[in-house]
N, C-alpha and C positions, 0 to 999 in steps of 0.2 A: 939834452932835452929829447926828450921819446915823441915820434913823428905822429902828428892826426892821422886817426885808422875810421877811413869815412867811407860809408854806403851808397852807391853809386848806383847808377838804374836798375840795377839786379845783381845786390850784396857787393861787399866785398872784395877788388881781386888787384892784384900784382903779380910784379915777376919775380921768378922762384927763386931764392937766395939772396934777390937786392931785399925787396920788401918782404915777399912772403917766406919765412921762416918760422920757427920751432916760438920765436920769444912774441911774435907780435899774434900769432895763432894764441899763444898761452894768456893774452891782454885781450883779445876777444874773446876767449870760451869765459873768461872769468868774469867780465863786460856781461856775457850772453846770464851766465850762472845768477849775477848779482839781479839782473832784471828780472827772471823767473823766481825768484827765493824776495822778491820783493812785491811777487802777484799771486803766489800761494807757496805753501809751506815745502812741502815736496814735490815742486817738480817732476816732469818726467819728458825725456827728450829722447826722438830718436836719430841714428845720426848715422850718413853712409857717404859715399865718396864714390866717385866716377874712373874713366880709365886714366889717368894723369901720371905722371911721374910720382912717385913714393905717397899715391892718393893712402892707399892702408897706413900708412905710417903716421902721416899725417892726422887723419880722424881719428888715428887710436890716440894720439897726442891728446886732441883735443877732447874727447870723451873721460878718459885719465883724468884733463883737468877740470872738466864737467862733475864728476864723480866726488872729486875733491872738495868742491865745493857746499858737495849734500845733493847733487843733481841725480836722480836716477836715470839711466842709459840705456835705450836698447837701438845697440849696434846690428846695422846692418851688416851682415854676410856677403863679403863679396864687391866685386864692381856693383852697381845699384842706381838706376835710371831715376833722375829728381824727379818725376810724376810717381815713381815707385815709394820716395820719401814721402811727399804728399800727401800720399795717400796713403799710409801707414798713418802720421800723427793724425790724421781724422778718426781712422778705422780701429788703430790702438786705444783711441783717448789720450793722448798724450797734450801736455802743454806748450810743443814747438816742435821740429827739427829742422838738422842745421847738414848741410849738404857741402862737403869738398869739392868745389869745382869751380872754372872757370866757364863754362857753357861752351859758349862758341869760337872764345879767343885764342890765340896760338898756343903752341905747347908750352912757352917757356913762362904763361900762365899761370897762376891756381887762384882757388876761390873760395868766400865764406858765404853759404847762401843761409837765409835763418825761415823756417817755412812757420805760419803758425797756424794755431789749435786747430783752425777753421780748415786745413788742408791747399793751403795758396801761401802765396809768397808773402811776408812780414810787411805791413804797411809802413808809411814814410814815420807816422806816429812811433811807429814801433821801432825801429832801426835805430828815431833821433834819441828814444829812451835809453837804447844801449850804448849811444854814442855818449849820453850823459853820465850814462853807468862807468865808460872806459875812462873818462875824466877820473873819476874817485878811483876808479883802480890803478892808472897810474899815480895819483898822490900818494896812494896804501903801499905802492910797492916799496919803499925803502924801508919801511916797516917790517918786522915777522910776520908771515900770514896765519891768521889765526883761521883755521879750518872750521867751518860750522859742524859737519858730520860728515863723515864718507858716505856717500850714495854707492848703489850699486851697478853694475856694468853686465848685461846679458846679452848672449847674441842672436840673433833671428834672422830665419829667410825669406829677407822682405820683399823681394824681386819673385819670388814662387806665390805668397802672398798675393803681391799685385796680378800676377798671370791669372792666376785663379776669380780675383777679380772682374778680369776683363773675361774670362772664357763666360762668366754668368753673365756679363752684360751685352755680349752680342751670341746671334745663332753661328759658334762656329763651326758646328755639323755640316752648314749649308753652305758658309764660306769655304770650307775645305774640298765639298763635293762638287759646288757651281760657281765655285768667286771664283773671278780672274786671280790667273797667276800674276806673280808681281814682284819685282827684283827690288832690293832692301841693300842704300849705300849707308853702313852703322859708322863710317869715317872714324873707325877707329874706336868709337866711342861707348859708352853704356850701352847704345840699343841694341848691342850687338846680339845676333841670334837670337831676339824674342820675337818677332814673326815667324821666322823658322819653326819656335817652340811652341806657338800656337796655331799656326794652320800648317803644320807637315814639309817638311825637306824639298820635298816634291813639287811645293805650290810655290818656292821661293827659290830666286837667284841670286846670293848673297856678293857682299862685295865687301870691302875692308871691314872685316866681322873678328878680328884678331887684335890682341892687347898689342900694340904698339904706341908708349907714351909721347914719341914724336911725330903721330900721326902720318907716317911716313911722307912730310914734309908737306903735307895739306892743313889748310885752316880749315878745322871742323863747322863751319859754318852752311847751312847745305842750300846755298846761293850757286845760280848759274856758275860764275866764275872757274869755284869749287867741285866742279861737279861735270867735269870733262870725261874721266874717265867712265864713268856714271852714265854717263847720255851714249857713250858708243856703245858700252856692254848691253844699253836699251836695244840701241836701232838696230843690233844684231843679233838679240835675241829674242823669243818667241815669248815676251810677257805684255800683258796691258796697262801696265803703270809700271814708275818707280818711283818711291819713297825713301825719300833719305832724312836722317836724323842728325841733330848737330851733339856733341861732343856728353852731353847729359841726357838726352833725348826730350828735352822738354820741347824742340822747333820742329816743325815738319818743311822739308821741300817736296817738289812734285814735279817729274820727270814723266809727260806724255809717251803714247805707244811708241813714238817714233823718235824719240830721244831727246825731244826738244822739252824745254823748260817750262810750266806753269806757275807763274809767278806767287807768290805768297796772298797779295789778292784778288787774283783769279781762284784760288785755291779757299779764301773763306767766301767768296758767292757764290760757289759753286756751295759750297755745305749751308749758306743761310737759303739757297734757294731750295734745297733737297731733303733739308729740314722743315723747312716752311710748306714746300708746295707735295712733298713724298709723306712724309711724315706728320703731317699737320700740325707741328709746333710752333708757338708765337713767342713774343717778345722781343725786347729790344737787341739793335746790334750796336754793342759798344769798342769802338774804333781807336785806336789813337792817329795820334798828327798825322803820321806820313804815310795814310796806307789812303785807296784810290776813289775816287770819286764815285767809281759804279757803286760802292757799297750806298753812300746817300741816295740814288738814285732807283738800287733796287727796295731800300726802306720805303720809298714815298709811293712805289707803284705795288708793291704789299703789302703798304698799309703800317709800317713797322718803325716805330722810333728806333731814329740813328743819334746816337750820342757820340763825340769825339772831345777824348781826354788826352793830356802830354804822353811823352812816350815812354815805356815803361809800364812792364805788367803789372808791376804794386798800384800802380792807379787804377788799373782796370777791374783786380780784383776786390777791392773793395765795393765796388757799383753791381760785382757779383752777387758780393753777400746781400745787398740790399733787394734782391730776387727781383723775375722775370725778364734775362738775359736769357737770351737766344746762343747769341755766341759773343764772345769778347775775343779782340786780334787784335795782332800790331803787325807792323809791318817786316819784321824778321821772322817772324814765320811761327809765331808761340799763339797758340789757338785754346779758347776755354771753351766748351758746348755742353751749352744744355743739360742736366739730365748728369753729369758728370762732377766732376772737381771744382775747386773752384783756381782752377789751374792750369797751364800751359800745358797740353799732353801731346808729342808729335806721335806716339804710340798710337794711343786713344783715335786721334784725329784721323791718322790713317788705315784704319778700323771701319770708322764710318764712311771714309770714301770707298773702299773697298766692297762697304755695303750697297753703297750708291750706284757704285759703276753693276751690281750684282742685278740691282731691280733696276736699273734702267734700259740695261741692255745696248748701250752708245760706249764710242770710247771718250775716252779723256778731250782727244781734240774737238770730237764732235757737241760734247756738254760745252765745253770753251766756247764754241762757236755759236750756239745757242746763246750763251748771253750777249755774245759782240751783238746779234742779231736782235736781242731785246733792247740794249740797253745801247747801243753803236762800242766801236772800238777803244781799251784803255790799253795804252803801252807804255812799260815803263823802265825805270833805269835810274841805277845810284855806283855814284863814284865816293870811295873813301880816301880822302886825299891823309896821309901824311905830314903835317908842317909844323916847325915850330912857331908861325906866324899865327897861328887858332884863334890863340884870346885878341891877337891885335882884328884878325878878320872879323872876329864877332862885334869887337867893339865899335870898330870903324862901320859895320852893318845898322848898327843900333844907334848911330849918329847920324848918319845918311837917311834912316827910314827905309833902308831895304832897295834894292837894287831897282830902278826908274823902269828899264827895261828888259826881256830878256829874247836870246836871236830874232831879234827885230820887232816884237810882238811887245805893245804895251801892257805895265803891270796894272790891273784894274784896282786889285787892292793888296796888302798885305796884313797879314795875320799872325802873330808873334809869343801863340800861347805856348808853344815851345822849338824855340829855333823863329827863323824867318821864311816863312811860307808866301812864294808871289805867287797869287791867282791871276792870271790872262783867262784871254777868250776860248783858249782851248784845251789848257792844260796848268802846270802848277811849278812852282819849283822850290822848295824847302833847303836851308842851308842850317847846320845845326853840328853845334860840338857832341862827339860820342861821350856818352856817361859812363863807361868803362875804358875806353881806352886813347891814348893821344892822338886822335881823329878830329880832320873836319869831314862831315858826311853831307856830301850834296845829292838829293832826289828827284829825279823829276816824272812827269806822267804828261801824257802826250797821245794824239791820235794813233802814232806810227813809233816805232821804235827809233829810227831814224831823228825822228822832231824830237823823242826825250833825249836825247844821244844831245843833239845840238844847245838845246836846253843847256846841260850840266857843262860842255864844253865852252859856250859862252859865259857863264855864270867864271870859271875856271879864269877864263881870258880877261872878264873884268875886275875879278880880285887880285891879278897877279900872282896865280897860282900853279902849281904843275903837276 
């Protein structure tokens, strides 16, 4: 019996040779093909792949079998950043594309990401469509396949495309002559050398910017953790930010002048407030679950409806298309704004901070500080534990009602629209299985770094966990 091939918070993904192979890619594109040939005639998908192990080989598989089908194909050229897919199936006209990659998980990863018409990630609508697709097509497979028509397969250069893109959408004359310099960790990944390529050699200090499929032993994730080597080549060299991108470049992290870490939401207040209060753009900021309290707080003193949806960009982007978003985020660091995609771009993202830091004339820490001072201190912290006890921890949470207490501080209420989220007096602590991968992921947000720290360790202590 052929194993369920199911869509998890962002497509797709396993490990390379157990699950993901040549047969269960061929039962998705053809899953993917049967849904498009069932919502107009011909089709047309474009498709591209990230720096992973045998990613070319891989898409060309699956384009092949796309083809087959009757699907028309325009393959991306090249490694190819998923904000660069994106934004091809909006700007091509195209009815989908489907991206190689596992984003931010280890190497021994890969992934089926499936983008549609609208240039954002395939809604949950959409994904459980193809999920019903891949039912009939494992039933058909012991069958002959009877071929509707061969589609055709052409290649373009999508990644030069998007660059071109973005040089129209910001002044990068001015970025090159007066933006701060700023060092760019690519971890290996898609983003590599596209800062470089758009504001000059000169203005950029790159860092793991070379095709290596094992990331030279780093989880492309561009989380503090990950991001050691990154903060010292900051504190020693002479740039005003770093920007690093995780494994497809759809996440942004942000590395202050001085090598220290700006959190993912420290990094969208700083753009809802630079947006909002530089720029004069309104609308809403739509959040998910685990990202930090300042963002409701700077909505209600702006004036600015804050909405919070589960976690996972295919939620967010749907509340895109339904216009006047400001910004949409989540807490791993994949940012939508305004004016742009309707999609995670850490490219894009770090574009307009880049622009931010240009007219405001502060650095990175002193904008930081700026909000502590509007809005008081958020500090925060996630552990991604390991266990094979996951499903038993969740359940046993969902029968308790959620943890009574946490380091000493009573829970005021719990909230459980994804995961188990305890509100106290001062802070938060969210417990929640990962949607890609065998994780329990515990969060927490705190006045001090310190008190989130204690948070996740106590939480840790009372599940019986390590």
């Amino acid at each position: 019996m052929l194993e369920p091939l199911l869509f998890g918070t962002d497509g797709w993904r396993a490990v390379v040779a157990r699950d993901f192979t040549f047969a269960n890619l061929t039962r998705l594109a053809r899953a993917t093909a049967w849904w498009l040939l069932g919502r107009t005639p011909e089709p047309t998908v474009v498709i591209g792949h990230d720096a992973r192990f045998m990613g070319s080989r891989f898409a060309s598989h699956v384009a092949e079998t796309l083809a087959a089908e009757g699907v028309h194909v325009v393959a991306a050229q090249g490694i190819t950043p998923t904000p660069a897919i994106s934004w091809a199936v909006h700007a091509y006209g195209c009815d989908a594309g489907i991206v190689i990659t596992a984003s931010h998980n280890p190497s021994h990863y890969n992934g089926f990401k499936i983008k549609a018409s609208f240039g954002g990630p395939a809604t949950p609508q959409m994904t459980a469509a193809v999920e019903r697709e891949l039912a009939r097509v494992d039933a058909a497979s012991g069958s002959a396949q009877r071929l509707r028509h061969v589609g055709q397969i052409t290649g373009r250069n999508v990644t030069e495309g998007y660059l071109d893109y973005l040089r129209n959408r910001f002044d990068i004359g001015a970025l090159r002559r007066s933006g701060p310099r700023m060092a760019h960790d690519a971890m290996y990944g898609a983003g590599q050398k596209l800062f470089a390529m758009l504001l000059g050699e000169d203005r950029v200090v790159e860092l793991h910017n070379t095709v290596n499929p094992s990331f030279g032993g780093l989880v492309p994730e561009p989380i503090g953790r990950n991001l050691g080597p990154f903060m010292s080549l900051i504190a020693r060299s002479d740039v005003a930010v770093g920007i690093a991108n995780d494994g497809d470049a759809d996440r942004i992290g942000v590395i202050d002048e001085r090598g220290q870490e700006v959190t993912s939401h420290m990094v969208m207040a700083l753009l809802v407030k630079y947006l909002h209060q530089e720029r004069g753009l309104g609308g809403a900021i739509v959040r998910t679950f685990a990202t930090s309290a300042i963002l409701a707080k700077i909505g209600r003193a702006y004036g600015l409806p804050v909405e919070t949806l589960p976690i996972g960009f295919k939620y967010v982007a749907p509340r895109i298309l339904e216009g006047d978003v400001l910004l949409g985020g989540e807490e791993s660091g994949g940012i939508a704004l305004k004016g742009h995609l309707c999609e995670r771009d850490g490219v894009y993202a770090g574009l307009v901070l880049l622009e931010m830091l240009m007219r405001r004339g502060k650095t990175v820490s002193a904008l930081v500080q700026e909000l502590f001072d509007e809005f008081g201190p958020h500090e925060y912290y996630r552990a991604d534990v390991r266990t094979i006890r996951q499903p038993a921890i969740i359940a046993s949470l969902r029968d308790r009602g959620g943890l009574k207490e946490v380091a000493g501080t009573r829970v005021r209420e719990l909230d459980d629209l994804d995961g188990f989220k305890h509100l106290t007096s001062e802070g938060w602590l969210l417990l929640r299985p990962s949607g890609t991968e065998p994780v329990l992921r515990i969060y927490a947000e705190a006045p001090t770094k310190e008190r989130a720290l204690e948070y996740v360790e106590d939480a840790k202590r009372q599940l019986g966990i390590t």
